[in-house]
N, C-alpha and C positions, 0 to 999 in steps of 0.2 A: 472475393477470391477468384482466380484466373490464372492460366498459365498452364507451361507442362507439366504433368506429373506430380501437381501437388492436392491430386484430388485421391482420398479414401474410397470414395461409392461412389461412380456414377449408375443414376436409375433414371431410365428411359421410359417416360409416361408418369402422367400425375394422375393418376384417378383413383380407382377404388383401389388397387395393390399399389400403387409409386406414390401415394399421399402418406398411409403407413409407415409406408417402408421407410421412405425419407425423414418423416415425424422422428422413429427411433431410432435411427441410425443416429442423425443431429443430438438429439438429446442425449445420447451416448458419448459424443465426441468428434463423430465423425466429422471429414469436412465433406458435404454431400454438393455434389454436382446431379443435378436433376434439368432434365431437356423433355420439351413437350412436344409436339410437333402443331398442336391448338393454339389461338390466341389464347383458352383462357384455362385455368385449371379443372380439376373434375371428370374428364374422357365419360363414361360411360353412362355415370351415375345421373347426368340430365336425362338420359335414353332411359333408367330401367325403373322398374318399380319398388326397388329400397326392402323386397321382402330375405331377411336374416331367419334361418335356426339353429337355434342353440340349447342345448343342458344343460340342467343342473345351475340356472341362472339364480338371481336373488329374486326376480319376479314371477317366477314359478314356486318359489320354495314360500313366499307370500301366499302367494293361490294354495299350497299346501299339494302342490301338483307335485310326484316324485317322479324322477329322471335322471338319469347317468348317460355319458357320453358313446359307453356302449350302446346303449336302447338304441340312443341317435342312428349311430353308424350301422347298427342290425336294420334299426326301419329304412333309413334310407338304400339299404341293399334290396332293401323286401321290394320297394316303390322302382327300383331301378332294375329289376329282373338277376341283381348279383353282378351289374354290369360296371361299379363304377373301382375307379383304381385302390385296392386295399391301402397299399401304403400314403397313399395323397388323401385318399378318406377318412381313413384311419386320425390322421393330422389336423386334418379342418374340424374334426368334428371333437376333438380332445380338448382343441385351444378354442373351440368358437364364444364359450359361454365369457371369458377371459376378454375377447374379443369386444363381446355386447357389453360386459359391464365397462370396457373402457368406452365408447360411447356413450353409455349413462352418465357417466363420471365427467365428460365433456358437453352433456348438458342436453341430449337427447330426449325428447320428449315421444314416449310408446305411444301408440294410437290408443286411445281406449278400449278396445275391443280386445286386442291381445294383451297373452298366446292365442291362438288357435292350435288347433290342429293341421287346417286346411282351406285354401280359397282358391280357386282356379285349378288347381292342380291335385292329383291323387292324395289324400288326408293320409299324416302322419296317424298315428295310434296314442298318441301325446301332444300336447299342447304346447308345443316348440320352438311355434311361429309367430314372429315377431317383422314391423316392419311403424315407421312413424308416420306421422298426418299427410307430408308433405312428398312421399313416394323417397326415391332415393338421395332427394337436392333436401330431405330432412339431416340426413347423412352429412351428407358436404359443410351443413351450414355450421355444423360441428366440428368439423376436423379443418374446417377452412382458417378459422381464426389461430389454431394450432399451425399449422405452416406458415401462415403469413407472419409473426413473431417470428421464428427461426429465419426465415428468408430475409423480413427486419433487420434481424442480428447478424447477418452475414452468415449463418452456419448453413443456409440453405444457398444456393447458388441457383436461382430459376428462370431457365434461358427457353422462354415461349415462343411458339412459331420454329422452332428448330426441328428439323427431322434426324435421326441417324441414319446413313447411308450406307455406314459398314461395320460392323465389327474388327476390332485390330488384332493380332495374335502374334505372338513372336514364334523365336524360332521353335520352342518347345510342344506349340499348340497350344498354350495357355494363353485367354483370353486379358489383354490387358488395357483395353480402351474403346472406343468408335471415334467413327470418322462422321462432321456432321454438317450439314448444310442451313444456313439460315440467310435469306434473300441472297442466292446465291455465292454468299461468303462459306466459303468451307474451311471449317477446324480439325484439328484432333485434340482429342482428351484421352489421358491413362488413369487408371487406379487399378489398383489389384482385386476389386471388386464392381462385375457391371453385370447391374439388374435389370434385365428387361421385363415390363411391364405395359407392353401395347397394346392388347385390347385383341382383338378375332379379326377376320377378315369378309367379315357377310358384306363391306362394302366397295368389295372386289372382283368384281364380277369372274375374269378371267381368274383369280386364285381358286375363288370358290369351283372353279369347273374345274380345275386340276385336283383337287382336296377334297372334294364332295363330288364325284363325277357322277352320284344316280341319285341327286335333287337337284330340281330345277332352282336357282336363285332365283326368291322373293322377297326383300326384306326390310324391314324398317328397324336402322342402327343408328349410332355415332358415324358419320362419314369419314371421320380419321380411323375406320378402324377397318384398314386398308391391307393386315399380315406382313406388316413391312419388319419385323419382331421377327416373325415368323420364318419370312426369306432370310434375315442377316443369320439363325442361329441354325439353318437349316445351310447356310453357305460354310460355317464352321465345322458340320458334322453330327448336325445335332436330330436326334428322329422324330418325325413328324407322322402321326397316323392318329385316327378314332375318326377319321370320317364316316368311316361304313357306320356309325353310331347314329346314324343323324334321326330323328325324329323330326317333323313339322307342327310348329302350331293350327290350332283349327279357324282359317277361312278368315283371310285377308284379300282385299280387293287391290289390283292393279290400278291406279290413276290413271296412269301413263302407259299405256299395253306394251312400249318399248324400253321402259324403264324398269328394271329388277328392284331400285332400289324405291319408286315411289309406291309402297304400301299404304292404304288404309287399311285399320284396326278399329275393332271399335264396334263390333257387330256381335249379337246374343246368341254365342250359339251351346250355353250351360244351359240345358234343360231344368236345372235346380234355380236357376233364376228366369228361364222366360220358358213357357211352356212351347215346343215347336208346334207350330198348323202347319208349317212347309214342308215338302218332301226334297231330300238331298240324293242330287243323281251324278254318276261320272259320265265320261266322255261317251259313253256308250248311250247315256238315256236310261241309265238304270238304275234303282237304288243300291246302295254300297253299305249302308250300315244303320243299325237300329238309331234315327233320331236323339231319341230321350234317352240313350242309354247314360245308366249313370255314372260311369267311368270315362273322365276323359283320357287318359289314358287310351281306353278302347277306341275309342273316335279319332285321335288321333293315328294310331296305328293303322284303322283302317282308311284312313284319307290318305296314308304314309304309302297306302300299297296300289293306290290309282293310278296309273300313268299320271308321270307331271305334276303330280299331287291337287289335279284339279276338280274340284266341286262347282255343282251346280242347285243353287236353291230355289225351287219351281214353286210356285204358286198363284191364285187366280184372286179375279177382284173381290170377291165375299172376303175372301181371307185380308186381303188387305184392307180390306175396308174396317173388318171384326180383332183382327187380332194386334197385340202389342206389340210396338213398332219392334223392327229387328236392331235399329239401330240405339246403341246406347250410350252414345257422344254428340252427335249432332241432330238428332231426332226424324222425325217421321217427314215434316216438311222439304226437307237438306235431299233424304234418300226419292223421297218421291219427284222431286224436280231432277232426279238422274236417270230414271226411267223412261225408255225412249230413247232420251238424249246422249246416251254414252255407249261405247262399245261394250260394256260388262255390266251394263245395266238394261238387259233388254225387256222389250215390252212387245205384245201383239194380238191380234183379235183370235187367235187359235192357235191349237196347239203346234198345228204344225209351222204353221210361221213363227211360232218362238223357238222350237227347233233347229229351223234354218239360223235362226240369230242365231244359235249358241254353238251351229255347226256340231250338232248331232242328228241321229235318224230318226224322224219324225216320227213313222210307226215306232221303234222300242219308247220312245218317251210317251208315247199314245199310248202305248199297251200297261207301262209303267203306273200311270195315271188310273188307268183302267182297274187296274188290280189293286191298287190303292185305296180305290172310292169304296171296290166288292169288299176292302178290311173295313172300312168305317161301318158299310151296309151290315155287317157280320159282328159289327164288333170284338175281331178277331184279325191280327195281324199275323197269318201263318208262315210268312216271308222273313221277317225280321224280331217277332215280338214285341213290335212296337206298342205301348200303353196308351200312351196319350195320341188320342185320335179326333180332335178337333171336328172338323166340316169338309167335307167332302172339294176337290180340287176338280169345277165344271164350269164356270163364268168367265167368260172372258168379258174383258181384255186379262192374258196370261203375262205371270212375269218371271225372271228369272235372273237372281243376281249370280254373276261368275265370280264366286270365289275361291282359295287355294289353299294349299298350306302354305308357311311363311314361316321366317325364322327371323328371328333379334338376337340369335346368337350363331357362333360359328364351333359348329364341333371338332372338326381337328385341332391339331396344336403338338407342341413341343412339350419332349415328357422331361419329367424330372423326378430326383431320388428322395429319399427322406428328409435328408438335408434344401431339396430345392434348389440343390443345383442340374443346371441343364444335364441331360445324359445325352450317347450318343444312339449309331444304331445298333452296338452289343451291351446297351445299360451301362455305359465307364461316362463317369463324370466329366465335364469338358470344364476345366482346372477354369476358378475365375468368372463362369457366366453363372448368373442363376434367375430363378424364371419367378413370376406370379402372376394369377389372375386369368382373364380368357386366353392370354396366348398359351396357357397350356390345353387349351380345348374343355369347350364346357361338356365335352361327353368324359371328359376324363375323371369330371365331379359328381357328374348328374347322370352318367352311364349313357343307355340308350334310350332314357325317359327324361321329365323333368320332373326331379325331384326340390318342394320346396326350400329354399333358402342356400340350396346347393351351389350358385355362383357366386351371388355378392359377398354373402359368409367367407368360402374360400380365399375370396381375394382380398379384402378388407384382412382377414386371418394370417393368408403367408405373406402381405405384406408386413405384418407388424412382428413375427416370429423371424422373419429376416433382417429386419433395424435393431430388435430388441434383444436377439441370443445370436442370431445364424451366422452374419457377417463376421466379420474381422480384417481386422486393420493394423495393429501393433505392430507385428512384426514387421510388414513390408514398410511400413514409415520409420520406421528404427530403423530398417536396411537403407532405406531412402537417405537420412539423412547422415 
């Protein structure tokens, strides 16, 4: 299928919201026009880690585990400070269980361990969490063979490597197509229905500093996910805010010290899985927050409120010689041949030449030290509270990895109504556009925390509530023809 005007939906992005959406729409009838700006399909779901939750599923109710959609949406307000959007919360969390069993049903295989309650992030109160063996590309491997049939049969139209350039409007303000560019061939397409589903902008740098202008960009994402969604329905009239939301993950190393976007991950810093012996300092040379505390939540907030969100984890060679490695991807060998040798991997025979590396003040980090050892000597942290108190921080050679907060996701984005159609900046719907997925900002899901299964849920969810009830098409093809 091709041409003007004979398309029902076009959905801009294939990943975790534009694979749904397009799924139901097709199987519905529609005739779907779907544009990627990737060679290949999937967008997100290579990047993230595939963790879902859901109520009131069938594999809970096996477990004999009881839960309602409500509980969900109370706990996830609870984990979120009350911060995430009622009526979009409200949605993801009604349809999510709906959501998982159609992945079951397409041949999903659960990790054995779940539900949980909780992993990385602040524990639900319930056992909700759900995610498969193979991270989020478990996901894809399911719904992939589901698209590639419809796209087989013609009902899908899937045009890779394409970017959208503009959204089209006529004279009304009702959204009726994009304009699109593919090796420099430029199209337009119409339908009375156009779904954006592009993904955040964390690999944007100059977006990120206009939409998040008090965090520094760090981050390791899908490279297409550039807010180009974001601009076209922000050039319509559409509102864009929840950046002031932004929380950081805890303590990602820069590769590249001139590159935002080369983040390494991958380093222990849940006290519930590796006991810390290091002490964590900001730019001052001073400790910022109780180590071991058991809330990451708490750890993040307080890294959140450092200049530049940057840390420093200090420690000397007993410690490294004694304690388990920090790194939990490439191991102890990988981290130790970076030491010295890199600008955020410093090393040096005292404390105050590791200071200079790290361009803090040699005395506060001497004194830092100092009063650390007197908590170990005491067995008494009166500073922070800290528990776990390992071996005292006095051998050199000292070392000191710079790490930071970082983000994989981007908190702004484009709000929308119960329906999931775009709004503008007085909440009135913008006729003809509608939204899913990270472009509408994952603080909009996740509030000003992250709460588990709060983005892929979402987006996997209003993509498939959009193919499978939302859209429509009758009328304007009846008008059409």
């Amino acid at each position: 299928m091709s041409g003007h005007g004979t398309w029902d939906v076009i959905i801009v992005g294939a990943g975790s919201a534009g694979l749904p959406a397009a799924i139901f729409a097709a199987q519905r009838g529609a005739r779907v026009l779907q544009i990627e700006a990737d060679g290949r399909i999937g967008g997100t779901l290579y990047w993230s880690s595939g963790q879902i939750s859901a109520a009131g599923t069938r594999l809970q109710k096996q477990l004999g585990i009881e839960d309602s959609w409500e509980e969900h949406y109370k706990d996830a307000q609870r984990i979120a400070h009350d911060t995430i959007d009622p009526v979009l919360g409200k949605l993801a969390t009604k349809n999510a269980a709906d959501t998982w069993e159609w992945l079951i049903d397409l041949g999903l295989k659960p990790d054995p361990e779940v539900p949980l309650a909780g992993s990385g992030h602040e524990f639900f109160r319930t056992r909700r969490y759900y995610w498969g063996a193979n991270k989020a590309v478990s996901l894809l491997e399911v719904i992939r063979p589901e698209h590639e049939k419809l796209v087989a049969a013609g009902k899908i139209d899937l045009r890779l490597g394409t970017r959208m350039t503009k959204l089209v409007q006529d004279a009304s303000g009702r959204v009726t197509g994009v304009e699109t560019e593919r090796n420099d061939v430029k199209e337009t397409f119409q339908a009375p229905n156009v779904v954006l589903t592009t993904g955040g902008y964390a690999a944007n740098p100059e977006l990120w500093k206009e939409l998040t202008p008090n965090a520094v960009l760090r981050s390791i994402c899908n490279p297409y996910s550039r807010g180009e969604g974001i601009v076209a329905a922000r050039s319509v009239g559409a509102k864009v805010d929840g950046g002031d939301k932004f929380l950081c993950s805890f303590g990602g190393v820069l590769e590249d010290p001139k590159d935002p976007l080369n983040t390494t991950v991958g380093f222990i810093f849940v006290p519930q899985k590796r006991t810390p012996w290091e002490i964590w300092v900001n730019g001052s040379g001073k400790r910022f927050v109780r180590e071991d505390h058991p809330s990451v939540d708490h750890r993040e907030r307080a890294l959140r409120a450092q200049k530049d969100q940057q840390m420093y984890v200090v420690f000397d060679e007993g410690i490294w010689q004694n304690a388990p490695t920090l790194d939990g991807v490439r191991g102890r060998d990988w981290l130790g041949q970076r030491f010295g040798n890199h600008p955020h991997y410093s090393k040096a025979d005292t404390l105050a030449g590791l200071a200079q590396q790290m361009g803090v003040d040699a005395k506060a980090l001497e004194e830092t030290v100092t009063r650390y050892n007197a908590a170990i000597d005491s067995g008494k942290d009166a500073e922070f509270g800290r528990e776990m108190l390992p071996r005292k921080i006095e051998k050199g050679p000292f070392y000191a990895l710079h790490a930071a907060g970082f983000s994989v996701v981007s908190p702004a984005g484009i709000n929308a109504d119960e329906q999931l159609r775009v709004t503008d900046k007085a909440g009135k719907p913008i006729p003809g556009l509608y939204a899913a997925g990270e472009i509408l900002g994952f603080s909009r899901l996740s509030g000003d925390a992250f709460v588990n299964g709060m983005s892929l849920m979402p987006a996997l969810t209003f993509g498939r509530l959009l193919g499978q009830k939302i859209l429509g098409w009758d009328k304007a093809r009846a008008a059409a023809e």
